[in-house]
TORPA-4810 file (N, C-alpha, C, O; in nm, 3 decimals):
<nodes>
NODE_1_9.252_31.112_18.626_9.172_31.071_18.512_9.074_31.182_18.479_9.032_31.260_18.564_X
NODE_2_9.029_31.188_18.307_8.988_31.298_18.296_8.861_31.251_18.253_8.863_31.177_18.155_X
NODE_3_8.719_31.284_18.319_8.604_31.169_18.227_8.554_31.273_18.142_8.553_31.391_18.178_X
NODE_4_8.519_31.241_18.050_8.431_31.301_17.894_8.328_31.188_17.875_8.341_31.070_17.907_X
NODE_5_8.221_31.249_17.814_8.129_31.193_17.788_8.153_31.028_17.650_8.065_30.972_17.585_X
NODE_6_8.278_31.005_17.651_8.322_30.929_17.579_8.370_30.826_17.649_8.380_30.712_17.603_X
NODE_7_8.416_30.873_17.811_8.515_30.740_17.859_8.379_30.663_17.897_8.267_30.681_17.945_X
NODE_8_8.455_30.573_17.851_8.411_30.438_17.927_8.353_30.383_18.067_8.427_30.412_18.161_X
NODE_9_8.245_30.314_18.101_8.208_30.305_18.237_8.325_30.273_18.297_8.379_30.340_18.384_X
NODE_10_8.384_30.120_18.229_8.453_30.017_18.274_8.561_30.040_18.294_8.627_29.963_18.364_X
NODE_11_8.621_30.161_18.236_8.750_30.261_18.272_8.762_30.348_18.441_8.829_30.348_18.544_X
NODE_12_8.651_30.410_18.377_8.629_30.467_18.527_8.639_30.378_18.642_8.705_30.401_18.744_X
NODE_13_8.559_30.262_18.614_8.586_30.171_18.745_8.686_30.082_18.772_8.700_30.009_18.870_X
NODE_14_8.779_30.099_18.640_8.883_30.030_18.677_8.995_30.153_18.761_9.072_30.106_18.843_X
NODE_15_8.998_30.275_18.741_9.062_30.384_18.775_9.038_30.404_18.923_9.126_30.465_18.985_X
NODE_16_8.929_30.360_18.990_8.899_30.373_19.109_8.789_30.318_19.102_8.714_30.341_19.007_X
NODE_17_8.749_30.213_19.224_8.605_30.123_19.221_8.559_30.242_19.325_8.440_30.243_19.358_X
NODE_18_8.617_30.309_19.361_8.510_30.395_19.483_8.427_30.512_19.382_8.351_30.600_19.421_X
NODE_19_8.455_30.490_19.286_8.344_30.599_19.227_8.209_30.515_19.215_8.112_30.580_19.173_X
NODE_20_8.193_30.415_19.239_8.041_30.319_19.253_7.957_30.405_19.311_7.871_30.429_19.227_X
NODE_21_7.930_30.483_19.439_7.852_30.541_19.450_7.780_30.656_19.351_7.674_30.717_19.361_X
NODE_22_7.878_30.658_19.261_7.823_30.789_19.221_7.770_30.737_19.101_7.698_30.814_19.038_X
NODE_23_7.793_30.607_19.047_7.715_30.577_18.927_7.572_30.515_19.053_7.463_30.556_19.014_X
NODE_24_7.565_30.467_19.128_7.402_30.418_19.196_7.378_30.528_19.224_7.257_30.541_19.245_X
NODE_25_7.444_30.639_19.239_7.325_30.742_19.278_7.257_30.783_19.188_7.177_30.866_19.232_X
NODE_26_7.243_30.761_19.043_7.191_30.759_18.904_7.140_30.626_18.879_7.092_30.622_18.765_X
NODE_27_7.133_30.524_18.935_7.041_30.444_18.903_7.109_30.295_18.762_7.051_30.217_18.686_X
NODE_28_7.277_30.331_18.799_7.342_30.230_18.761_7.397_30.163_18.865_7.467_30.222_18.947_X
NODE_29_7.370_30.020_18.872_7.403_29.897_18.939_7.466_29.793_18.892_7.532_29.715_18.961_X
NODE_30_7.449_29.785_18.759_7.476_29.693_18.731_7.664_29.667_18.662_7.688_29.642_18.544_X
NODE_31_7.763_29.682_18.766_7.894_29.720_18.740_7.952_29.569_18.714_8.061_29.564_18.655_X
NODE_32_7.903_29.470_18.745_7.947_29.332_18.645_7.906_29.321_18.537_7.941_29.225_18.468_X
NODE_33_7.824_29.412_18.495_7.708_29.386_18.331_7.848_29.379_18.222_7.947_29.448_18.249_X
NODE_34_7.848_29.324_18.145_7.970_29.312_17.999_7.972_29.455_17.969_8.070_29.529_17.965_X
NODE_35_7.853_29.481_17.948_7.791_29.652_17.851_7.893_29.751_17.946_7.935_29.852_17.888_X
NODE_36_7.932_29.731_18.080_7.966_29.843_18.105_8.152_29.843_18.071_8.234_29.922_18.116_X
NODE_37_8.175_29.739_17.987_8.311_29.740_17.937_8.300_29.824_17.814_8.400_29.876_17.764_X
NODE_38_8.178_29.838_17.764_8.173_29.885_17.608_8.112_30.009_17.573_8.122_30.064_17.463_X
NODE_39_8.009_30.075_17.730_7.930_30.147_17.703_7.996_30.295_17.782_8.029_30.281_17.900_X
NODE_40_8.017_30.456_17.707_8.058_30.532_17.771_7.974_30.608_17.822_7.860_30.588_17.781_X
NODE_41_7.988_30.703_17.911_7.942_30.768_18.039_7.782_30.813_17.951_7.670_30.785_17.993_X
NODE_42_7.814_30.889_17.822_7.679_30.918_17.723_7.539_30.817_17.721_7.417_30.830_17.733_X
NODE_43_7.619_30.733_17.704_7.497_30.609_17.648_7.442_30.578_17.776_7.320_30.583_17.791_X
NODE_44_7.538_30.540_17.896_7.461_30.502_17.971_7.344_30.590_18.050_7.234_30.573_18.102_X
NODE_45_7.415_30.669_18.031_7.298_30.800_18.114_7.183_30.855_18.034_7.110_30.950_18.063_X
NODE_46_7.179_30.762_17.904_7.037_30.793_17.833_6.965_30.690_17.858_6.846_30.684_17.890_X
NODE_47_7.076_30.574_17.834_6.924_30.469_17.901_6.885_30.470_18.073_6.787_30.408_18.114_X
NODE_48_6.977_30.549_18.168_6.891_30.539_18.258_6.869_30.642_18.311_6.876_30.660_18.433_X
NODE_49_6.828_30.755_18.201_6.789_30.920_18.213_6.830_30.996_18.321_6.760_31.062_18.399_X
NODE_50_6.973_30.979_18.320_7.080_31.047_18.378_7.085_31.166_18.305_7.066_31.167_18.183_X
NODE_51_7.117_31.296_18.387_7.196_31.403_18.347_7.389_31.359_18.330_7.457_31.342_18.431_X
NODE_52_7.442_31.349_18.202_7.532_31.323_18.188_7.678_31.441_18.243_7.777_31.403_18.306_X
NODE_53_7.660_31.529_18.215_7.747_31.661_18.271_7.729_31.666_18.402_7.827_31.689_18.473_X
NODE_54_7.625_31.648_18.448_7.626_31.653_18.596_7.684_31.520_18.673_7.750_31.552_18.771_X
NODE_55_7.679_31.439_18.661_7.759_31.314_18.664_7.907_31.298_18.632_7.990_31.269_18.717_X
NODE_56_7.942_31.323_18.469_8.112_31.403_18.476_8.153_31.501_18.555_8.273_31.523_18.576_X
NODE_57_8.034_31.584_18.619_8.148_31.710_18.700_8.178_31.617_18.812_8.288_31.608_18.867_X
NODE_58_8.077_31.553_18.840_8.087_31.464_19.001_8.213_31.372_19.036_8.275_31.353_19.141_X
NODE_59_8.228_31.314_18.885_8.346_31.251_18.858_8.489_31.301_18.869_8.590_31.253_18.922_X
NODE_60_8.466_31.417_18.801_8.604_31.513_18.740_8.620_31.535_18.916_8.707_31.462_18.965_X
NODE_61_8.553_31.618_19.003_8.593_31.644_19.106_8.643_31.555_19.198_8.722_31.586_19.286_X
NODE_62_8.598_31.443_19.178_8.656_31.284_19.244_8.767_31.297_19.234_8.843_31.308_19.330_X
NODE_63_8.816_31.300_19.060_8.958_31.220_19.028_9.027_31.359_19.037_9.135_31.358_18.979_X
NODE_64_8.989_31.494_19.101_9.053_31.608_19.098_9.079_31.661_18.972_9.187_31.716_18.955_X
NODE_65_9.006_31.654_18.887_9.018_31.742_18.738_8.941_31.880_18.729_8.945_31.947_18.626_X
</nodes>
């Protein structure tokens, strides 16, 4: 999987639930919330003043991209 600041939380965690740590290490918890079916990697990391690129690389290297 390739994340861009477009995919989806709820993608990502459907692609692998073990990436959870890496959204709480930014200060997202809330992975039953509805919003995170609708909201992509961008949005969420403004409302909880996440560095967004730094979070996709964390990702990309997860899913080996």
């Amino acid at each position: 999987m390739k994340v861009t600041k477009d995919t989806i939380i709820g993608d990502i965690l459907d692609a692998s639930a073990e990436t959870k740590p890496f959204f709480m290490a930014v200060g997202m918890h809330c992975f039953e919330c509805p919003v995170s079916r609708m909201e992509t990697v961008a949005e969420a990391c403004a409302v909880h003043g996440a560095d967004a690129d730094e979070l996709i690389a964390k990702l990309n290297a997860f899913f080996g991209e």
